[in-house]
C-alpha positions in Angstrom: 36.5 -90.0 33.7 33.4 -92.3 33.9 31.7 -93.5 31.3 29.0 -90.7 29.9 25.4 -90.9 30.8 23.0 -91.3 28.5 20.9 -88.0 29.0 17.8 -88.1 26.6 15.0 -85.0 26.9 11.6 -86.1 25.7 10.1 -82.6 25.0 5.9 -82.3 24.2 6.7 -79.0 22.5 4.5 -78.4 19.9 5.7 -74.5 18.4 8.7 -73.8 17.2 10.7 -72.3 18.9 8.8 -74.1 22.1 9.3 -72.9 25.9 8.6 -76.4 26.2 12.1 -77.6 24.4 13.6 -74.3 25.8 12.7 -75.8 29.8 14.3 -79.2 28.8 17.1 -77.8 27.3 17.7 -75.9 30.2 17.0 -79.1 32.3 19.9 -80.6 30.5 22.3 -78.3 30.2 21.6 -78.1 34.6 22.4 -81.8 34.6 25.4 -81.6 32.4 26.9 -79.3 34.2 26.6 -81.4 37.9 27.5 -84.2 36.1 30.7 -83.0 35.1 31.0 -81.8 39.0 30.6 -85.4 39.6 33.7 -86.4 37.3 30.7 -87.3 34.9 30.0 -86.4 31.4 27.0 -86.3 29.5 25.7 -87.3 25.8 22.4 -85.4 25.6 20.0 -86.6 23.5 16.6 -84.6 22.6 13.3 -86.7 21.5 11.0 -83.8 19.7 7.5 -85.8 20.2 5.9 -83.4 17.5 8.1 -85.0 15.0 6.7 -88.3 15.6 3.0 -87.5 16.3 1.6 -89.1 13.4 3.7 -92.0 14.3 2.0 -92.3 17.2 -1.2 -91.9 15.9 -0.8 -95.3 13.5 1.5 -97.2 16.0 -1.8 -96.2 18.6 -4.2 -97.9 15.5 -2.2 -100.3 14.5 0.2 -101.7 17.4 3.2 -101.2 15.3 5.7 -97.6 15.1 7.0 -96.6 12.1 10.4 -96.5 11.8 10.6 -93.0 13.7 8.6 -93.6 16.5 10.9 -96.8 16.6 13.7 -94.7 16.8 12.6 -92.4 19.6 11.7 -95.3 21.3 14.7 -97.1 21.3 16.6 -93.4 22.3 14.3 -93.1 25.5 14.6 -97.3 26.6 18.6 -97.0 26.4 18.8 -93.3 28.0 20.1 -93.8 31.7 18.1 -90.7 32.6 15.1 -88.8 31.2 13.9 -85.3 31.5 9.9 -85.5 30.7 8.6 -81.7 30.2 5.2 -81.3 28.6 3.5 -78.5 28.1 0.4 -78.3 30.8 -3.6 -78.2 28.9 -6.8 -78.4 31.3 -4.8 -79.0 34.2 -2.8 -82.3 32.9 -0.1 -83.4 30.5 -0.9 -83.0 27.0 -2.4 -86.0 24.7 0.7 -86.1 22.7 3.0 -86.5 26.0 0.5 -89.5 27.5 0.3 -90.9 24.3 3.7 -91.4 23.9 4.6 -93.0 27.1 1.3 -95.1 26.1 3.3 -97.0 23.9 6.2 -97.2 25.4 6.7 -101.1 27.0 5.6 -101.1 30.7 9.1 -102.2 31.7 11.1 -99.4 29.7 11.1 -96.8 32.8 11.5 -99.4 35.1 14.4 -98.0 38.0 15.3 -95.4 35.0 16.1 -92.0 36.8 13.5 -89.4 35.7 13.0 -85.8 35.8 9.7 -84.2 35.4 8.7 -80.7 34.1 6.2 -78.8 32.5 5.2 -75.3 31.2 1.9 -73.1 30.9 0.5 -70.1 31.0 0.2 -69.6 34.6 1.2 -71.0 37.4 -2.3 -72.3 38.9 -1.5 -75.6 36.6 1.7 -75.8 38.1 0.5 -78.5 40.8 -0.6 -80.4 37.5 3.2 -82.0 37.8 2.1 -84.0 41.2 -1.1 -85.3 40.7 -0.8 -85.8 37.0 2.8 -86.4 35.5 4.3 -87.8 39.0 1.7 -90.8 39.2 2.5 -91.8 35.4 5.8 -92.1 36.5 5.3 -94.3 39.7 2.9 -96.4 37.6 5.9 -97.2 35.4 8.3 -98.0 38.2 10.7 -94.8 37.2 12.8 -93.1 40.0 11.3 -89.6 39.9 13.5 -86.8 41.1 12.2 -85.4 44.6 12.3 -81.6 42.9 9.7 -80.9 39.7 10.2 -78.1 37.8 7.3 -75.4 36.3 7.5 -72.7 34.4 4.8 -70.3 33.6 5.1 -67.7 30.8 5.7 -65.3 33.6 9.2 -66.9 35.0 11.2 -66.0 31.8 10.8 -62.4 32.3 13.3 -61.0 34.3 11.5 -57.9 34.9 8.9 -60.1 37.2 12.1 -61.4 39.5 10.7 -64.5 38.9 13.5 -65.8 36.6 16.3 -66.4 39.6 13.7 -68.5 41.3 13.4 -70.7 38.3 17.1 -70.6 37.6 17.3 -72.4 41.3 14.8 -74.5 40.6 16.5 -75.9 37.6 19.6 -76.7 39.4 18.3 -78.1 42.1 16.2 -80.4 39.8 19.5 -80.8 37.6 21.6 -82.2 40.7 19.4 -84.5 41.9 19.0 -86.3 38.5 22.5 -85.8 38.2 22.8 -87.7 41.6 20.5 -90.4 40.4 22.1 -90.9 36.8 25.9 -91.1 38.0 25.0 -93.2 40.5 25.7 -91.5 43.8 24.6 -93.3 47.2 22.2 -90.9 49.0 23.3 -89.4 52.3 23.6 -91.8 54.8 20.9 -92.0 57.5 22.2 -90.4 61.1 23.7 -93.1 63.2 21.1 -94.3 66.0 21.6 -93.0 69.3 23.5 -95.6 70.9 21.6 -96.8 74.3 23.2 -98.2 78.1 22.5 -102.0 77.7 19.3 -103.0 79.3 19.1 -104.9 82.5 16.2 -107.3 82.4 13.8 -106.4 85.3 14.3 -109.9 87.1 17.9 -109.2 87.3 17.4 -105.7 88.6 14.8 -107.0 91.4 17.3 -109.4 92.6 20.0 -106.7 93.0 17.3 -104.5 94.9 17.0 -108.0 97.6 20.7 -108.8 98.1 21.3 -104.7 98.9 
């Protein structure tokens, strides 16, 4: 088996327990799985930004993390995929989730596979995802998956038959950040259509005079 992938989840979660963690966790366990279809395994890492957001606040200040903000920072630059899920205020990421990424070195995401998803109340912030978290990740030159996944408080409950269509969701997210992390080609592009070698016109007017 290949060497495992370095799967780290950065979860903005700030209750405990946290839908937040809970979507990530999910998010992982997706790409573990399609990893291991993939002859892959996975060493899954979690990053709890709430445990760190004082950190933040004085490496923010001062330019320099404490030693556990160091740590979580050093856990997200080695990862060779990240799941990113923050919970969704006022239509954006939250200001411990930008923070973080704030003091993260502008080259620590660069080509890193990433997969992005949130949570929130309803699903009206759900397009929060593209024109929010998506552009934060371009900006730092990560390979975001092409599938983002949101959950509003309404797609756990099984009673609103919303809960398969997340369950879908989460696995087509998990396999294509299981694509990118073990290193898959993507499909190849159909062949061109191959075309009857073109006669230059000269060539066909001088036919025309010797018939």
């Amino acid at each position: 088996m290949a060497q495992p992938v370095k799967l780290v989840v950065v979860s903005a979660g700030l209750g405990k327990p946290s839908s937040t963690r809970m979507l990530g966790d999910r998010l992982a366990e997706a790409t573990g799985r399609q990893l291991l279809d993939r002859g892959v395994e996975a060493d899954v890492h979690t990053v709890e930004l709430r445990d760190v957001a004082v950190d933040i606040a004085h490496n923010l200040v001062t330019g320099f993390p404490p030693p556990g903000l160091r740590a979580a920072i050093e856990t997200v630059t080695r990862a060779d995929a990240l799941i990113a899920v923050t919970p969704i205020f006022t239509a954006s990421y939250s200001g411990l989730f930008k923070s973080f990424f704030d003091v993260l070195d502008n080259s620590a995401l660069t080509g890193k596979p990433v997969l992005i998803a949130a949570t929130g109340g309803t699903a009206r912030h759900s397009l929060a995802l593209e024109h929010a978290l998506r552009p934060l990740f371009a900006y730092l030159r990560a390979t975001v998956t092409p599938t983002s996944v949101y959950a509003a408080t309404g797609d756990w409950g099984a009673s609103a038959g919303a809960g398969d269509d997340l369950a879908a969701r989460i696995a087509r997210a998990g396999g294509e950040l299981a694509d990118l992390a073990a290193g898959l080609p993507r499909a190849a592009a159909a062949p061109a259509a191959e075309f009857e070698e073109v006669v230059p016109f000269a060539e066909q007017l001088a036919a025309l005079r010797r018939g």
